[in-house]
C-alpha positions as a LaTeX table, in Angstrom:
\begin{tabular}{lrrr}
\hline
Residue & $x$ (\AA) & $y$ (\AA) & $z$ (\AA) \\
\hline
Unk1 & 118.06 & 49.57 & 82.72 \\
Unk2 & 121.54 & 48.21 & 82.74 \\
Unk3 & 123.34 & 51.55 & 82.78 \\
Unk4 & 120.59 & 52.94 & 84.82 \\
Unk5 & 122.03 & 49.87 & 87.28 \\
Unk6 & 125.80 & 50.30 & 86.64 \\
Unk7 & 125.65 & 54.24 & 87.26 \\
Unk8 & 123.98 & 53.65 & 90.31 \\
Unk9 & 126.01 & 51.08 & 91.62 \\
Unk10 & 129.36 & 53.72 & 90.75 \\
Unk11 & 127.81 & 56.61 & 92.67 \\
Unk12 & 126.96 & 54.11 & 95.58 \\
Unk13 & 130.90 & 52.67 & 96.00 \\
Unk14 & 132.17 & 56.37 & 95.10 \\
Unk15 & 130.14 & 58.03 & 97.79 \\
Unk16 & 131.00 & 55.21 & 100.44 \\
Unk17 & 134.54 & 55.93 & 99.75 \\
Unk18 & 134.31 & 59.56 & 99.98 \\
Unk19 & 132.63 & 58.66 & 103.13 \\
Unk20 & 134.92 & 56.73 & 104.42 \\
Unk21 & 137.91 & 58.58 & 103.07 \\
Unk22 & 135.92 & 61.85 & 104.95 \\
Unk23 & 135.80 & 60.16 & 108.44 \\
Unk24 & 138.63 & 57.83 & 108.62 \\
Unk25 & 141.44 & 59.68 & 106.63 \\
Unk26 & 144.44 & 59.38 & 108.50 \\
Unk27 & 146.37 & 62.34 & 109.94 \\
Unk28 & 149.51 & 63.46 & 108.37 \\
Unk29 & 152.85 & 62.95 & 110.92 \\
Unk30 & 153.50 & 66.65 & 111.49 \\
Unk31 & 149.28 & 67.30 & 112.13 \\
Unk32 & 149.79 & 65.23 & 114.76 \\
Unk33 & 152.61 & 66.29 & 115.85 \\
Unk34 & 151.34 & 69.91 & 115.69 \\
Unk35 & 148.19 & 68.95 & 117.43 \\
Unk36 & 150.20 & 67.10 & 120.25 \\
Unk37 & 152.35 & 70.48 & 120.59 \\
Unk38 & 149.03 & 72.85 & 120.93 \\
Unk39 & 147.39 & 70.77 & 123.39 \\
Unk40 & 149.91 & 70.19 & 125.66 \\
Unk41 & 150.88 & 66.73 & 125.05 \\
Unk42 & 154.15 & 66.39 & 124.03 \\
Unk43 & 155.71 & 63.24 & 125.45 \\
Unk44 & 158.90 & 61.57 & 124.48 \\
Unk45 & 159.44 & 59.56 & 121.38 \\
Unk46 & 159.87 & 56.36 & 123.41 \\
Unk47 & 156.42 & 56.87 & 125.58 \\
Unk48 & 154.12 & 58.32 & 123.22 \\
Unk49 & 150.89 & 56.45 & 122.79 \\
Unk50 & 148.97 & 56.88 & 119.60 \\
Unk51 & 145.77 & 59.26 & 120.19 \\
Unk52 & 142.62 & 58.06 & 120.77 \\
Unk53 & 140.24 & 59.32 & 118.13 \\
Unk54 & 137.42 & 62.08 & 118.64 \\
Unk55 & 133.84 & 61.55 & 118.58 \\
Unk56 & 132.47 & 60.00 & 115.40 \\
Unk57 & 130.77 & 62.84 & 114.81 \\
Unk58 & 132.37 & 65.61 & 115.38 \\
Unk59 & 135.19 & 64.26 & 113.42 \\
Unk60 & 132.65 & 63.84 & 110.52 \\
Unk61 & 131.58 & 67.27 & 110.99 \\
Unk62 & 134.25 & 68.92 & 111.46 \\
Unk63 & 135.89 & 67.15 & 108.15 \\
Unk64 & 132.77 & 68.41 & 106.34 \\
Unk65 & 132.71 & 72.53 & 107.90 \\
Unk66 & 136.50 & 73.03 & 106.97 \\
Unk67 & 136.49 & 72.85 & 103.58 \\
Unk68 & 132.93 & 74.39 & 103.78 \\
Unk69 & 134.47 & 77.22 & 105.30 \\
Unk70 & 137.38 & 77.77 & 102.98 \\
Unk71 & 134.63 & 77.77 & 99.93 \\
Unk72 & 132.22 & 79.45 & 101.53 \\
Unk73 & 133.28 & 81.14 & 104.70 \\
Unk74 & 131.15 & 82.76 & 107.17 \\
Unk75 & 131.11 & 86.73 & 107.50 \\
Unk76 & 131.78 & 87.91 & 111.15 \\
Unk77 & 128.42 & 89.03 & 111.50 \\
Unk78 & 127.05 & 85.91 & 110.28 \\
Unk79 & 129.15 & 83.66 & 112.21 \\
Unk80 & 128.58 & 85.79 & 115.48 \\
Unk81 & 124.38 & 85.37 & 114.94 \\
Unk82 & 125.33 & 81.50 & 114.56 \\
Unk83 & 127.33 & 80.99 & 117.73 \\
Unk84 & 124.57 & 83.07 & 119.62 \\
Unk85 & 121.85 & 81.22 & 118.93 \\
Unk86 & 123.62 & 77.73 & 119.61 \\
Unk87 & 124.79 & 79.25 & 122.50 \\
Unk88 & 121.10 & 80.20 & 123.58 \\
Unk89 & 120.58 & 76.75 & 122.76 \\
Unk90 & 122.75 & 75.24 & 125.14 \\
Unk91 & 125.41 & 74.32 & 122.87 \\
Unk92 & 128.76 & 76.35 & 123.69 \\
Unk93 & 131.29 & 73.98 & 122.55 \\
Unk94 & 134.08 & 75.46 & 120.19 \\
Unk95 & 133.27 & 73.28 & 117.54 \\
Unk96 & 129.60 & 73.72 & 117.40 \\
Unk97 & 128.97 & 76.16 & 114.59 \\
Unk98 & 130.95 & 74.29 & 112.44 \\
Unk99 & 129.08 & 70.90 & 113.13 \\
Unk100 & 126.03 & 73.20 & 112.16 \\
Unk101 & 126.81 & 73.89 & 109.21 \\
Unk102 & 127.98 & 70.69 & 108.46 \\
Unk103 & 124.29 & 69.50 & 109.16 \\
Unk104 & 123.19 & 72.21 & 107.24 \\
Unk105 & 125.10 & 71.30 & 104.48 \\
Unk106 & 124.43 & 67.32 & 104.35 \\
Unk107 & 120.56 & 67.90 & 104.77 \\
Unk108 & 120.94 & 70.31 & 101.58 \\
Unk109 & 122.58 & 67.69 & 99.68 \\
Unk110 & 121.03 & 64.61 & 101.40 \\
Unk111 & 117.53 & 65.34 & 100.73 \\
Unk112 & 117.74 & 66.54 & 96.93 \\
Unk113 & 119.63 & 63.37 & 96.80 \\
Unk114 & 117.06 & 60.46 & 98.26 \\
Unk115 & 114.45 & 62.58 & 95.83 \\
Unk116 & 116.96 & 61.45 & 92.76 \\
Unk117 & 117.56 & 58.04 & 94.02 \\
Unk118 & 113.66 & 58.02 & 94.64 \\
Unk119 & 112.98 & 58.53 & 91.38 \\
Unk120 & 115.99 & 56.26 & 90.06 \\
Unk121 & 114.83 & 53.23 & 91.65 \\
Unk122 & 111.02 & 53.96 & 90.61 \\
Unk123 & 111.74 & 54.61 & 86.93 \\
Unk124 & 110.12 & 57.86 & 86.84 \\
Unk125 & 111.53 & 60.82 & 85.00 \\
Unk126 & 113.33 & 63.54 & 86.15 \\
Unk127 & 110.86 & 66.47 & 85.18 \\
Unk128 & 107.85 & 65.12 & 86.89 \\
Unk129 & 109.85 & 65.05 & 89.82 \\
Unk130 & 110.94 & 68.37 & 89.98 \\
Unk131 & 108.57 & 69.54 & 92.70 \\
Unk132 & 109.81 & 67.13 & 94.91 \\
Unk133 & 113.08 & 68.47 & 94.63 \\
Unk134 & 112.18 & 71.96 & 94.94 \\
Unk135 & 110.56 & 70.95 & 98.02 \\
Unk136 & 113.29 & 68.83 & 99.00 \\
Unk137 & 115.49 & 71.58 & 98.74 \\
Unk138 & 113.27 & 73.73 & 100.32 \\
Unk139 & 113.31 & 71.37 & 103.89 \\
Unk140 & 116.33 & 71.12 & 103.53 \\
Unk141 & 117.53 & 74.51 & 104.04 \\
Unk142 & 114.86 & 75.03 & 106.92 \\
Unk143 & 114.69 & 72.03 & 108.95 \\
Unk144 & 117.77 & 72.58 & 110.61 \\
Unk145 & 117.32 & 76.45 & 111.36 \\
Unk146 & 113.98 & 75.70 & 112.79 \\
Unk147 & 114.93 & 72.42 & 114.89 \\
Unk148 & 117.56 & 75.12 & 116.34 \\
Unk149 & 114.81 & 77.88 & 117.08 \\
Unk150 & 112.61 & 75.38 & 118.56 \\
Unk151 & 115.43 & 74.09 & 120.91 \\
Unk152 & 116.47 & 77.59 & 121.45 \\
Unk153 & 112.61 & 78.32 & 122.50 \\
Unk154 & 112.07 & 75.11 & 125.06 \\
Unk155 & 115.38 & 75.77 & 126.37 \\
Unk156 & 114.27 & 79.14 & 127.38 \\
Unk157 & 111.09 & 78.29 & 128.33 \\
Unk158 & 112.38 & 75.94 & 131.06 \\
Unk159 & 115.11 & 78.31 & 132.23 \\
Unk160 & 111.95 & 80.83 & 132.50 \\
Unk161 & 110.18 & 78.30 & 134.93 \\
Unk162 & 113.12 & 77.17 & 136.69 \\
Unk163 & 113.98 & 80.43 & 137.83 \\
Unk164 & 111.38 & 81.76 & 140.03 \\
Unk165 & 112.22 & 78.42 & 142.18 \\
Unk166 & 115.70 & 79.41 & 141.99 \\
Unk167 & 115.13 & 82.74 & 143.32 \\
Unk168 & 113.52 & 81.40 & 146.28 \\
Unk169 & 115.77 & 79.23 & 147.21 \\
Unk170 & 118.48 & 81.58 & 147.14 \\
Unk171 & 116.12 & 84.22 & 148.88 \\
Unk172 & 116.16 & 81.45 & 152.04 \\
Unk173 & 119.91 & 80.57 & 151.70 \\
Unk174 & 121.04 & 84.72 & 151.64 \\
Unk175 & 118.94 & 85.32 & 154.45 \\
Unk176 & 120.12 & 82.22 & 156.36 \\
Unk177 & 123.95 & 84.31 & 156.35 \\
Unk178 & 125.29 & 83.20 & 152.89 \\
Unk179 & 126.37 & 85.28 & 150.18 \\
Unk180 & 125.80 & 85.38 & 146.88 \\
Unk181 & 128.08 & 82.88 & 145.64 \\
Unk182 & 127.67 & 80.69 & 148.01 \\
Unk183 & 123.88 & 80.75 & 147.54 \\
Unk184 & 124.54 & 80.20 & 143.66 \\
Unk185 & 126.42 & 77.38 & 144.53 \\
Unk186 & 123.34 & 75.68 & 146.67 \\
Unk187 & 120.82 & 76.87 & 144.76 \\
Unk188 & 122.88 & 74.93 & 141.85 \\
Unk189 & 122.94 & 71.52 & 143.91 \\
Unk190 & 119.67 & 71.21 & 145.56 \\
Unk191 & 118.03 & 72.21 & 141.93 \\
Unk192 & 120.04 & 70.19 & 139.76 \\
Unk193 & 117.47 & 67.28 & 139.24 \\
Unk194 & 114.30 & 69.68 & 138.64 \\
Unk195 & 115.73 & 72.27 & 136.73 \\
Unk196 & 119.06 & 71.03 & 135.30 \\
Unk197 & 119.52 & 74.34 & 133.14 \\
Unk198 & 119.39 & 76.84 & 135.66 \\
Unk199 & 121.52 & 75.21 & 137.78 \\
Unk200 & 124.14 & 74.62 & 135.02 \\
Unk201 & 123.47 & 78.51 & 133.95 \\
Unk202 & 124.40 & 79.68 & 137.66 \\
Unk203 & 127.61 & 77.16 & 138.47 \\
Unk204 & 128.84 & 78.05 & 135.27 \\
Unk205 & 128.57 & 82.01 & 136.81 \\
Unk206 & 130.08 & 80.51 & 140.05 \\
Unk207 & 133.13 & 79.47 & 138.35 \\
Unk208 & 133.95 & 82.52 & 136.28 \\
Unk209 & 133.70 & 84.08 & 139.58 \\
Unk210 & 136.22 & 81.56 & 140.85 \\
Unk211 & 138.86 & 82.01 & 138.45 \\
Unk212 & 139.01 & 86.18 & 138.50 \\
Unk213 & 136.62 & 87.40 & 136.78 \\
Unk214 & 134.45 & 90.40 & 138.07 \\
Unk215 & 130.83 & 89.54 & 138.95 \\
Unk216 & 129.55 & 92.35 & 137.05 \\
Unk217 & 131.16 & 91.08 & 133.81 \\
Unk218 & 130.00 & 87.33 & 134.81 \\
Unk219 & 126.06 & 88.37 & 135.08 \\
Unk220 & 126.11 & 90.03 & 131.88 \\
Unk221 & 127.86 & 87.01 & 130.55 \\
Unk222 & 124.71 & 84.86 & 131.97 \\
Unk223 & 121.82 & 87.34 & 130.38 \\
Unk224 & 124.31 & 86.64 & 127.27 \\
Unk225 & 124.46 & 83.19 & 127.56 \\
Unk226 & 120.87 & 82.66 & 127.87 \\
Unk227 & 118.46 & 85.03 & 125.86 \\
Unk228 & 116.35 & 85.69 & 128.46 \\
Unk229 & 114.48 & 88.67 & 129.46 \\
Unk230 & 113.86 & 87.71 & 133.21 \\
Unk231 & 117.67 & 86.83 & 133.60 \\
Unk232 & 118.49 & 89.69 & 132.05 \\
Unk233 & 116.69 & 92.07 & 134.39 \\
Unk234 & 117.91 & 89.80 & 137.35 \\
Unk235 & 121.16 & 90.50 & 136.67 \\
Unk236 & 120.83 & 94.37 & 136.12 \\
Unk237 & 119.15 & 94.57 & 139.59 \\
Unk238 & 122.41 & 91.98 & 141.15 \\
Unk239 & 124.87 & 94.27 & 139.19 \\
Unk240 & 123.24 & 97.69 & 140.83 \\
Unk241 & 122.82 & 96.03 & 144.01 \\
Unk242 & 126.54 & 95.33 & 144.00 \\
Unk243 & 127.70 & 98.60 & 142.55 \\
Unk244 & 125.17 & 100.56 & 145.39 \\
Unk245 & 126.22 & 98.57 & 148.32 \\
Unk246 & 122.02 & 97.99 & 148.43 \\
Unk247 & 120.86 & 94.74 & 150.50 \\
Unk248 & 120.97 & 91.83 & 147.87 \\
Unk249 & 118.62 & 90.36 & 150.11 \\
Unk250 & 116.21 & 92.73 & 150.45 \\
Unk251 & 115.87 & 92.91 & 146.07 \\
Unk252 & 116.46 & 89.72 & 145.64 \\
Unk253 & 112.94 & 88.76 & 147.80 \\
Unk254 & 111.48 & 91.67 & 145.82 \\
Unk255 & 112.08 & 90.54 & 142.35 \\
Unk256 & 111.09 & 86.72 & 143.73 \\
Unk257 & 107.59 & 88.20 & 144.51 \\
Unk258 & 107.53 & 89.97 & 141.29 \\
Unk259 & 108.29 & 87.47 & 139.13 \\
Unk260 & 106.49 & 84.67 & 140.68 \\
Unk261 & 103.34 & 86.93 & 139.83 \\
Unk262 & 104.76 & 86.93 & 136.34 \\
Unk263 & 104.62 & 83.33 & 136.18 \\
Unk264 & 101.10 & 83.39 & 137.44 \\
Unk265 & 99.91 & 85.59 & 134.76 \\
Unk266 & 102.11 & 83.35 & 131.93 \\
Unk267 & 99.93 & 80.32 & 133.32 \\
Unk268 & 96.58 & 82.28 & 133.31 \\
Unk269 & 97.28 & 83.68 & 129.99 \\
Unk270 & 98.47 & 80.34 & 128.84 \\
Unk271 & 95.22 & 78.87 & 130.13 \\
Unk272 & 93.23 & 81.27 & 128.12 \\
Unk273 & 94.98 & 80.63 & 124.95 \\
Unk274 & 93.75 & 77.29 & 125.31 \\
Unk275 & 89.76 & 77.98 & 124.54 \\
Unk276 & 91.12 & 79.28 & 121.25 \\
Unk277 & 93.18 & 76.55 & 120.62 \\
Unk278 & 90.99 & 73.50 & 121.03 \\
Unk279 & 88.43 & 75.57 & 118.52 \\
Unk280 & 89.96 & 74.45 & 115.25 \\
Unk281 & 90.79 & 70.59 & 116.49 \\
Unk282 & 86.84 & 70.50 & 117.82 \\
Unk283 & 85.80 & 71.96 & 114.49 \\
Unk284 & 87.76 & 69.66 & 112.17 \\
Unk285 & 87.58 & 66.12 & 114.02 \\
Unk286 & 84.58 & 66.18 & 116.51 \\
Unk287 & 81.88 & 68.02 & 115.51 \\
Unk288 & 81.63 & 66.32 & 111.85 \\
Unk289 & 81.73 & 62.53 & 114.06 \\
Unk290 & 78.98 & 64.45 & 116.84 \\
Unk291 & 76.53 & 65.49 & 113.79 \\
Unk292 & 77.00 & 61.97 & 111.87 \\
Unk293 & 75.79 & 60.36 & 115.43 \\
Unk294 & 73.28 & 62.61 & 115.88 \\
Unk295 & 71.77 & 62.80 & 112.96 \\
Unk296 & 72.60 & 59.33 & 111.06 \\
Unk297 & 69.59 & 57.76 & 111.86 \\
Unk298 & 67.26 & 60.26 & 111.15 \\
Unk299 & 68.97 & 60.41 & 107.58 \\
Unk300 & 68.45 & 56.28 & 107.12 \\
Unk301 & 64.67 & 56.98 & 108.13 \\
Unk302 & 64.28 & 59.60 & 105.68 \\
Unk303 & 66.11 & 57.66 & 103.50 \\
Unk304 & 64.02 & 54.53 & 103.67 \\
Unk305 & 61.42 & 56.68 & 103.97 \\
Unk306 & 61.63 & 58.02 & 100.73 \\
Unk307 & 62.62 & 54.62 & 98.94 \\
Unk308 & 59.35 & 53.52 & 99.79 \\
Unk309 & 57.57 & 56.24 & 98.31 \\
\hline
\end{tabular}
C-alpha cells in the first residue's frame, strides 16, 4: 500500500507539471519575435508591450495537436474530411482541427486513465478490470466523432427550418426594388434573433461579395459551407438565374413555395414517425404499471382466496 501511495502521488505531481509545463511554457525570444513579424505587429523596442496570451484553451490545444501532428500527421484526405465536417458544424476557425484532435487525443488517454486510477484507489486488480478499459477506450475514440455528427446534424437541421423564412423574406424585400445583396443583407438583420445560423450563413456570402469575389463562386462556397441539400439547390437555381439574366424574383418565389411544401411534408412525416416511436417507451414503462393496476387486486383476491383454501 505504501508504494501503491508513493507511485501515485509521483504520477499525480509529474502529470501536473507536464500540465503546467504544456499550457504555461514560455515562448522563446525569437517565437515571439517571429510571431510579432507575421502578424503585423512589429513595434519599436522602446514601445513594445508584452502580448496578451490566447485563450486557455486553444493554447492547451494547440500545444497538444503540434506535436500530435509531427508523430502522427494527418493525410490530406484525412485532414480535408476533418475541416469539412467542423466546418458543417459551424466551426471554421484555422485552428479548429487541431483543437479536435487534441480532444480526441486527451479523451483517448483521459478515459483509459480514470479506469486505472479507478481501480488504483479501489484496490482491485488490473485483469478484472480490463473490460472497463476496453470500453473506456472504446468511448473514447467515439464520443468525440459522434458529439461532432450530432452538432453537425442540429446545426443543419435548424439551417433547414430557418430557411424557408429566409426565402420569404427576401421574396418581399426583392420585390419591394432591392437586389440580391441587399436583400441578403436584410434578410440577415431582421432574422438574426430567430434563426441566428442562416443569417450568419448569408452575411458571411454578403461579404465575400464585398471584397471581390464573384457571386457564383460565393454560393457554391455557402452549399460548401453548410452541407445542405436545400441550400445547395438554392444556390444552383441563384447561380443560373444570374448566368441567364432570368428574374431572381420570379424563382426565388417559386422555390419559396416549393420548399415551404417541403417543410410541410418533413413535419407530417415527422408527425408520423412519432406513433412508432412512443410504441417501445409505452411497451417498456406503461403498460407493465397499467396491467399491475388493473389487475393487482384481482391477484390479492385470488391470492387470499386460495390461502384460505
Amino acid at each position: 500500500m505504501l508504494i501503491i501511495t508513493i507511485s501515485t502521488f509521483i504520477c499525480i505531481t509529474f502529470g501536473v507539471m507536464a500540465l503546467y509545463w504544456v499550457v504555461f511554457r514560455p515562448q522563446s525570444a525569437s517565437t515571439e519575435r517571429l510571431q510579432e513579424l507575421g502578424q503585423g505587429r512589429l513595434h519599436d523596442a522602446s514601445a513594445s508591450a508584452p502580448n496578451v496570451q490566447n485563450n486557455l484553451a486553444a493554447t492547451f490545444s494547440e500545444r497538444i495537436a503540434t506535436p500530435l501532428n509531427r508523430l502522427v500527421p494527418p493525410s490530406a484526405t484525412t485532414a480535408g474530411k476533418l475541416q469539412k465536417k467542423l466546418m458543417h458544424a459551424g466551426y471554421r476557425a484555422p485552428n479548429a482541427p487541431a483543437t479536435f484532435r487534441a480532444i480526441q487525443l486527451l479523451s483517448l488517454i483521459g478515459l483509459p486513465t480514470l479506469v486505472v486510477f479507478g481501480c488504483m484507489v479501489f484496490a482491485r486488480p488490473l485483469n478484472t478490470a480490463f473490460g472497463y478499459l476496453m470500453f473506456a477506450l472504446f468511448a473514447g475514440f467515439i464520443i468525440p466523432r459522434y458529439t461532432l455528427d450530432k452538432l453537425t446534424r442540429k446545426r443543419q437541421l435548424r439551417l433547414q427550418w430557418g430557411l424557408a423564412d429566409a426565402l420569404d423574406l427576401m421574396v418581399i424585400s426583392i420585390e419591394a426594388g432591392l437586389g440580391l445583396n441587399a436583400a441578403m443583407v436584410r434578410v440577415s438583420e431582421e432574422l438574426m434573433d430567430v434563426h441566428p445560423d442562416i443569417c450568419k450563413e448569408f452575411e458571411l456570402t454578403n461579404l465575400e461579395i464585398h471584397v471581390g469575389r464573384e457571386r457564383e463562386e460565393a454560393f457554391r462556397n455557402l452549399a460548401e459551407r453548410t452541407g445542405v441539400d436545400d441550400l445547395r439547390s438554392l444556390t444552383a437555381m441563384l447561380i443560373q438565374a444570374d448566368r441567364f439574366g432570368t428574374s431572381i424574383a420570379k424563382a426565388v418565389r417559386v422555390y419559396a413555395d416549393s420548399l415551404r411544401t417541403k417543410r410541410r411534408q418533413r413535419a407530417e412525416q415527422a408527425a408520423q414517425k412519432a406513433a412508432v416511436k412512443l410504441l417501445f417507451p409505452l411497451a417498456l414503462f406503461l403498460f407493465p404499471t397499467l396491467f399491475i393496476v388493473v389487475l393487482g387486486p384481482a391477484a390479492l383476491n385470488l391470492m387470499d382466496t386460495f390461502g384460505r383454501m
